[in-house]
RODO-2510 file (C-alpha; in nm, 4 decimals, decimal comma):
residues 290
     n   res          X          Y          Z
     1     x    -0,4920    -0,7073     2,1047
     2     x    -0,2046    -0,6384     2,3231
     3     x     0,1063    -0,4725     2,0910
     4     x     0,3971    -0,6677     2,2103
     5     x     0,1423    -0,9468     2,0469
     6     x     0,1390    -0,7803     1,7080
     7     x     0,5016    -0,6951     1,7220
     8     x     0,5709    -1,0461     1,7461
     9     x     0,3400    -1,1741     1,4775
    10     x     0,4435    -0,9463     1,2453
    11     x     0,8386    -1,0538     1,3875
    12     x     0,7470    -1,4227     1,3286
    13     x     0,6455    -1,3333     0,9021
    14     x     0,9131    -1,1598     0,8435
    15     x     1,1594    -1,5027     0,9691
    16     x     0,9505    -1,7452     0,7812
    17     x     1,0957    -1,7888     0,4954
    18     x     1,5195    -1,7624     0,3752
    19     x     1,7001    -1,4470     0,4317
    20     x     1,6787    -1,2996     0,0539
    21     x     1,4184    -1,4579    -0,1015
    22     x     1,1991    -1,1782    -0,3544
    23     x     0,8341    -1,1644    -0,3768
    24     x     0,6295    -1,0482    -0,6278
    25     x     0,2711    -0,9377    -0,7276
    26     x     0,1345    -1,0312    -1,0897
    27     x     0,0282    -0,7424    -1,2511
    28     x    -0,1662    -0,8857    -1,5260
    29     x    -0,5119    -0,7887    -1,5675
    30     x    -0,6938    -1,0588    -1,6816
    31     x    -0,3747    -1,3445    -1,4924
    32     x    -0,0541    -1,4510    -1,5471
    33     x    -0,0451    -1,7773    -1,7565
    34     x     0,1534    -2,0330    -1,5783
    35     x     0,3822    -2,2628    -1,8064
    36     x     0,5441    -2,6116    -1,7220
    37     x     0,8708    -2,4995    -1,9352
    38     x     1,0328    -2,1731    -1,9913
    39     x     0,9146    -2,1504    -2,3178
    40     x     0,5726    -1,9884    -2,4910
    41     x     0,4725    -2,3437    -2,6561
    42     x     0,5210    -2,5219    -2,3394
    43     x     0,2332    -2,6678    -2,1550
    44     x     0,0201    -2,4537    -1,9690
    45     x    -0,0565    -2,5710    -1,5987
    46     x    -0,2729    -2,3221    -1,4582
    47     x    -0,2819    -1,8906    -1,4272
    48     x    -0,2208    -1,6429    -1,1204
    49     x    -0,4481    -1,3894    -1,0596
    50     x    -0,4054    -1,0198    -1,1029
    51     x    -0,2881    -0,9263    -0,7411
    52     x    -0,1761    -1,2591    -0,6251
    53     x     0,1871    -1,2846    -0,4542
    54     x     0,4091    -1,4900    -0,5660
    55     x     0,7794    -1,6000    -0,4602
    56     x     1,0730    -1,6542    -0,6872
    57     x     1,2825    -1,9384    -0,7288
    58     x     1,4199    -1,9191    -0,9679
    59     x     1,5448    -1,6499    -1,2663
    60     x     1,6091    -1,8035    -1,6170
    61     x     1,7907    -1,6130    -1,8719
    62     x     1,5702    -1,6704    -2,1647
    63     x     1,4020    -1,3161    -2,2673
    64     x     1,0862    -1,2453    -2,4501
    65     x     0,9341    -0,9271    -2,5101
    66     x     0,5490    -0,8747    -2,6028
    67     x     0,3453    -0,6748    -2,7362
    68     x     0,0004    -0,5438    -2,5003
    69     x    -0,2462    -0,2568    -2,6429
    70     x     0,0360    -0,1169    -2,8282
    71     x     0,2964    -0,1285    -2,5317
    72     x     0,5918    -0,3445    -2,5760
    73     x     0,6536    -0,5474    -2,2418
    74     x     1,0280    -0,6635    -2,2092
    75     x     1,0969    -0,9403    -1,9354
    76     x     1,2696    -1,2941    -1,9019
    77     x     1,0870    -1,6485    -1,8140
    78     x     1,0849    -1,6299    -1,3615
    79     x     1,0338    -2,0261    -1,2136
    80     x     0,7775    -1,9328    -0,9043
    81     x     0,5640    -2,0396    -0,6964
    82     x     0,2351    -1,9649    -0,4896
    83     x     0,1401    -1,9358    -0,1335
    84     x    -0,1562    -2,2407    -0,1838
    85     x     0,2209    -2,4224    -0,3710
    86     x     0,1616    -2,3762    -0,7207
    87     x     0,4578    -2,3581    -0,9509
    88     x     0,5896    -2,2981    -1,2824
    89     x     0,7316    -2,0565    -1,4934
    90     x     0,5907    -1,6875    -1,6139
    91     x     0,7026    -1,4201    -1,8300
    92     x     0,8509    -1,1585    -1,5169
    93     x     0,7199    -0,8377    -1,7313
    94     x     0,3588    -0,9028    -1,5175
    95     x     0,5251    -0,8824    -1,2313
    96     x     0,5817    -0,6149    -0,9322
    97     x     0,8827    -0,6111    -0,6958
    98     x     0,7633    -0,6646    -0,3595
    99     x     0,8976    -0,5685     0,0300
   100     x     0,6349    -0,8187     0,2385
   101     x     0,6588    -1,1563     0,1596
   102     x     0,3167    -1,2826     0,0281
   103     x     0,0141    -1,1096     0,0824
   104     x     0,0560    -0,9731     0,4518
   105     x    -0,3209    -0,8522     0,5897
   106     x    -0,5620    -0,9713     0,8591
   107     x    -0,8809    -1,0328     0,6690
   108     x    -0,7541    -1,0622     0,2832
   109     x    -0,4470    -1,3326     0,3617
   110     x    -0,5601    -1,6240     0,1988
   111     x    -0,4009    -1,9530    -0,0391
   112     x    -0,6909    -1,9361    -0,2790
   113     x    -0,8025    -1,5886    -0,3303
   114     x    -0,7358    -1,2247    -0,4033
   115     x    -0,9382    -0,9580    -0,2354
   116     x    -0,9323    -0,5873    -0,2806
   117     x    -1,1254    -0,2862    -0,2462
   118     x    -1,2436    -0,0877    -0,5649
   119     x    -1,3505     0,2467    -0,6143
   120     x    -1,4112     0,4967    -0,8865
   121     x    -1,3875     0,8555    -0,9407
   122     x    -1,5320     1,0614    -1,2809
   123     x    -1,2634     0,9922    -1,4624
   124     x    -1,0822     0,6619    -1,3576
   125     x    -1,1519     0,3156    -1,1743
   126     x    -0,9344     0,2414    -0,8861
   127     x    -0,8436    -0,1097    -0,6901
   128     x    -0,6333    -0,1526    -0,4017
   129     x    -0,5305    -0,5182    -0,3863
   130     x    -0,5436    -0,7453    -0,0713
   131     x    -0,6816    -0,4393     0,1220
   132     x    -1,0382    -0,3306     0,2180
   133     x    -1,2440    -0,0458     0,3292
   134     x    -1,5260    -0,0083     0,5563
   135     x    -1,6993     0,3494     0,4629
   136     x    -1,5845     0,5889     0,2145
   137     x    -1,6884     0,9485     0,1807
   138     x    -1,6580     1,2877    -0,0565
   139     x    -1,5203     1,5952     0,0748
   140     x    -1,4869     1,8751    -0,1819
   141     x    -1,1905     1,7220    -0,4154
   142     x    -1,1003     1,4482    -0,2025
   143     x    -1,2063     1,0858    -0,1832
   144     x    -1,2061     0,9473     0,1729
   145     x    -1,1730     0,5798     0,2309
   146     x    -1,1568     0,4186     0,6054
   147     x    -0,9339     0,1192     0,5811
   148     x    -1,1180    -0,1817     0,8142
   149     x    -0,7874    -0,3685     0,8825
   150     x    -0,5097    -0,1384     1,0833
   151     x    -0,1885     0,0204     0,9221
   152     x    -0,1845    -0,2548     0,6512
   153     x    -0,1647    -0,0168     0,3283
   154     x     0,2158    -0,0185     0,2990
   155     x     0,3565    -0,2409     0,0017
   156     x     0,0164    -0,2989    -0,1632
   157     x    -0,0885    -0,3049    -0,5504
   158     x    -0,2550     0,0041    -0,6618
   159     x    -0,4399    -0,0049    -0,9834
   160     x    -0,5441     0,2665    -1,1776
   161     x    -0,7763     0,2748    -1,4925
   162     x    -0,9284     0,5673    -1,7104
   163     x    -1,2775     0,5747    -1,8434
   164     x    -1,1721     0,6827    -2,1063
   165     x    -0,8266     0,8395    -2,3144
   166     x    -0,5990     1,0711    -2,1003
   167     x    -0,2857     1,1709    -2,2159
   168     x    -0,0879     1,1826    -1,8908
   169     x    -0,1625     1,0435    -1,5200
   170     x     0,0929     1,1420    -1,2341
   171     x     0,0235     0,9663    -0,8686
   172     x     0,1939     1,1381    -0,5831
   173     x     0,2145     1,0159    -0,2059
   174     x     0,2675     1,1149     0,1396
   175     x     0,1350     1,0854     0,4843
   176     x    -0,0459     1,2728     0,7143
   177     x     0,0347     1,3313     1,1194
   178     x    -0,1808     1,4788     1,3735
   179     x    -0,1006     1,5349     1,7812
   180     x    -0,4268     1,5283     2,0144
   181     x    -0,6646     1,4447     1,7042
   182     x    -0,8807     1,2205     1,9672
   183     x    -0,9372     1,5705     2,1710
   184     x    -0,9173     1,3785     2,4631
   185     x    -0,6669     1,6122     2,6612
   186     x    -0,7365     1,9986     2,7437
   187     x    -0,5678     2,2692     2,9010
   188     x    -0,6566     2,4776     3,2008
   189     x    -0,8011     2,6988     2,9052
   190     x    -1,0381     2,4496     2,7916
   191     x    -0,8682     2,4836     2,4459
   192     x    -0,7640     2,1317     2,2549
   193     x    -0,4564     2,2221     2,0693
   194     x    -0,4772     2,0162     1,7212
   195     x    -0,1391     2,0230     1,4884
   196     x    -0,1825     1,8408     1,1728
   197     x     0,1328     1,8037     0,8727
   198     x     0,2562     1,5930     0,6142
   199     x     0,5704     1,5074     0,4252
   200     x     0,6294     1,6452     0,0718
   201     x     0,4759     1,4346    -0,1970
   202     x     0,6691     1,1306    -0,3343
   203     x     0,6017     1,0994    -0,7251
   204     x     0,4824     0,6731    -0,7895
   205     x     0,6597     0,5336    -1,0762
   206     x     0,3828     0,3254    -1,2917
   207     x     0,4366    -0,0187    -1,4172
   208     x     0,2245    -0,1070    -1,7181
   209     x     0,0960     0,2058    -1,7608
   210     x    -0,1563     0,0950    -1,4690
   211     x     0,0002    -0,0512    -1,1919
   212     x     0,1449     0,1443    -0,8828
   213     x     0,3149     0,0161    -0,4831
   214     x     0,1846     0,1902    -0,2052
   215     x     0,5098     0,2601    -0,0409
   216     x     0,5877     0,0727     0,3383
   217     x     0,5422     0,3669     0,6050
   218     x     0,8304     0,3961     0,8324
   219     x     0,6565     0,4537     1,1434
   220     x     0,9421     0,4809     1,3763
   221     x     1,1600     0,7492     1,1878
   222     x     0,8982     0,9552     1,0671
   223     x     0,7455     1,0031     1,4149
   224     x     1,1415     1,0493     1,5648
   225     x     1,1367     1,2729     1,2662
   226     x     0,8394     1,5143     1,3825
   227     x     0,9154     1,4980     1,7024
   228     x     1,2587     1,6205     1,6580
   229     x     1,1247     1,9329     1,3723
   230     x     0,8604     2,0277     1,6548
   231     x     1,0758     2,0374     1,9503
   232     x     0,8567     1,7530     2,1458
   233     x     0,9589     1,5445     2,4645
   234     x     0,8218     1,2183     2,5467
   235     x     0,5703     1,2472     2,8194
   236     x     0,5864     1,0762     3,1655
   237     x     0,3142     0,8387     3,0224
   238     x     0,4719     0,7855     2,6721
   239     x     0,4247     0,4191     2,6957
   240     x     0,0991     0,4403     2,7238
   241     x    -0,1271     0,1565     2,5337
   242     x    -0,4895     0,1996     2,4435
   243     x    -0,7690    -0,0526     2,3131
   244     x    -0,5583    -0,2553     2,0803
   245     x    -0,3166     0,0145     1,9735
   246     x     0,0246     0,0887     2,1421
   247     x    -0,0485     0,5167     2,1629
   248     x     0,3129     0,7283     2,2017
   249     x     0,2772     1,0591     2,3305
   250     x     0,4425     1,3877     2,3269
   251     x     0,4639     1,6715     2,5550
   252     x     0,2961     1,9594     2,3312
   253     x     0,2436     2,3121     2,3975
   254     x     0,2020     2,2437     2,7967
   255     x     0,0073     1,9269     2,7641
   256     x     0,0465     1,6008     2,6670
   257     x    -0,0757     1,5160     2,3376
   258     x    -0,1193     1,1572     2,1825
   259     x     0,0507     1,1215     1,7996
   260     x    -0,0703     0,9392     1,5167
   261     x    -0,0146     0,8745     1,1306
   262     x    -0,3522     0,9794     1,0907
   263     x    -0,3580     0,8611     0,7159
   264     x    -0,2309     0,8171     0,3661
   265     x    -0,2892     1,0512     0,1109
   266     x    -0,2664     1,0218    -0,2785
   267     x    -0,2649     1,2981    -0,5169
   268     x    -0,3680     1,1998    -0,8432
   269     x    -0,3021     1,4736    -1,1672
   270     x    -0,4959     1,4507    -1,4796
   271     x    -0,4303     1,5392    -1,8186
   272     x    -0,6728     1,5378    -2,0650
   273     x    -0,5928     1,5185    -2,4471
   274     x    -0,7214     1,8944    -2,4613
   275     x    -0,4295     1,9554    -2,2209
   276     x    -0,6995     2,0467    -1,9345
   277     x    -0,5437     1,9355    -1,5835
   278     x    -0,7566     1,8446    -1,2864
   279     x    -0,5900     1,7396    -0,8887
   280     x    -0,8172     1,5198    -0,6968
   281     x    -0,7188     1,3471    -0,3747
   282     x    -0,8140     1,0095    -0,2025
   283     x    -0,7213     1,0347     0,1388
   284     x    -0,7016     0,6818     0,3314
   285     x    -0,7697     0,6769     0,7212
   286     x    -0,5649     0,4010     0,8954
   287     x    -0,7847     0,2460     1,1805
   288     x    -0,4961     0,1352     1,4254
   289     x    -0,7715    -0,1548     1,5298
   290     x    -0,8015    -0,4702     1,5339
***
């Protein structure tokens, strides 16, 4: 797929609907009740599921607050709709600030359904919303997964579960950059120079005690960013464009060296109620495919 192609698809999304407009993904685990009044005795028309997008409309403001597995949920009645055009009103403390409008992904964008990828560790169930893998891996202390649809992790639902009672769970975040990680430039040495760095962590705020956004990479400025830190000039073929991938490259130590956000990374802390604290990693490999 030629790149001025996907810059212009992903252009022609982001102008479809009005300048403004929120989105939002329901974050209730078993769906979000949909009522034909703003009220909790009004007639119920149908339920979103747990993932689904949703856009507002409309924000009333009648509050409620409830009361789920010992959490009190504060939030007002939202009028929204769906993607497929259902409509109606639902209590906004299931639902997650968005940046994308709707579900944005090659193979999960559909009216009808919510896809996602789960996976587990020993001690809690994960699920990725309107994303999928193709091959996942363990390495030591980290969890590799190998997204199948390119650079489409940014701004989705994270969900994470415990087996069983934990008395603290911190998710951190950050991505990981490599130069010449193909190998497929050398030196007159024979020697394939690899760099490979990431940004500090950035804590994830939870929502529901479950419910986490994957943050939207800024491609652009972090490469500019690297690139500036390192020292590196663009190379005469900087422009260059691969098999369905636009590939920048740098000058680097003599040669020139391709660049890539090789992947995300998420650090996920433990704490046990016998105050024992365990780090385990899932590291997520972006294809840049198609």
């Amino acid at each position: 797929m030629n790149i001025k192609l996907i810059i212009l698809s992903f252009f022609l999304l982001s102008i479809t609907d009005v300048f403004g407009q929120d989105f939002y993904s329901v974050i209730a685990e078993n769906g979000l009740v949909i009522r034909d009044k703003p009220n909790l005795n009004a007639e119920r028309i149908g339920k979103f599921y747990c993932g689904e997008a949703v856009k507002l409309i409309e924000k009333t403001d009648i509050r409620l607050q409830v009361n789920d597995h010992n959490t009190s949920i504060s939030g007002a009645w939202f009028l929204v709709t769906s993607k497929s055009g259902l409509k109606g009103y639902v209590f906004s403390g299931y639902l997650l600030k968005k940046e994308h409008q709707w579900n944005i992904g090659v193979t999960c964008d559909s009216n009808l359904l919510v896809c996602s990828t789960t996976f587990s560790t020993k001690k809690n169930d994960f699920e990725i919303f309107n994303f999928q893998i193709e091959g996942q891996e363990t390495k030591k202390d980290t969890l590799l997964l190998y997204e199948a649809v390119f650079n489409e992790i940014g701004d989705k639902l994270l969900k994470i579960k415990p087996k069983k009672d934990l008395k603290k769970i911190e998710v951190y975040y950050t991505r990981m950059e490599t130069l010449n990680e193909w190998g497929s430039t050398k030196n007159s040495d024979s020697i394939i120079p690899k760099w490979k760095g990431n940004k500090p962590f950035i804590k994830l705020e939870a929502t529901n005690n479950i419910f986490y956004r994957i943050p939207i990479t800024d491609y652009e400025n972090i490469r500019e960013s690297t690139a500036k830190q390192m020292n590196l000039e663009r190379s005469p073929d900087w422009d260059h464009v691969g098999e369905g991938w636009w590939i920048p490259r740098y000058q680097y130590k003599g040669i020139i060296a391709p660049y890539e956000i090789k992947s995300i990374l998420l650090k996920i802390i433990t704490t046990d109620l016998n105050h024992k604290t365990e780090t385990k990693y899932i590291e997520i490999g972006l294809s840049y495919g198609c």
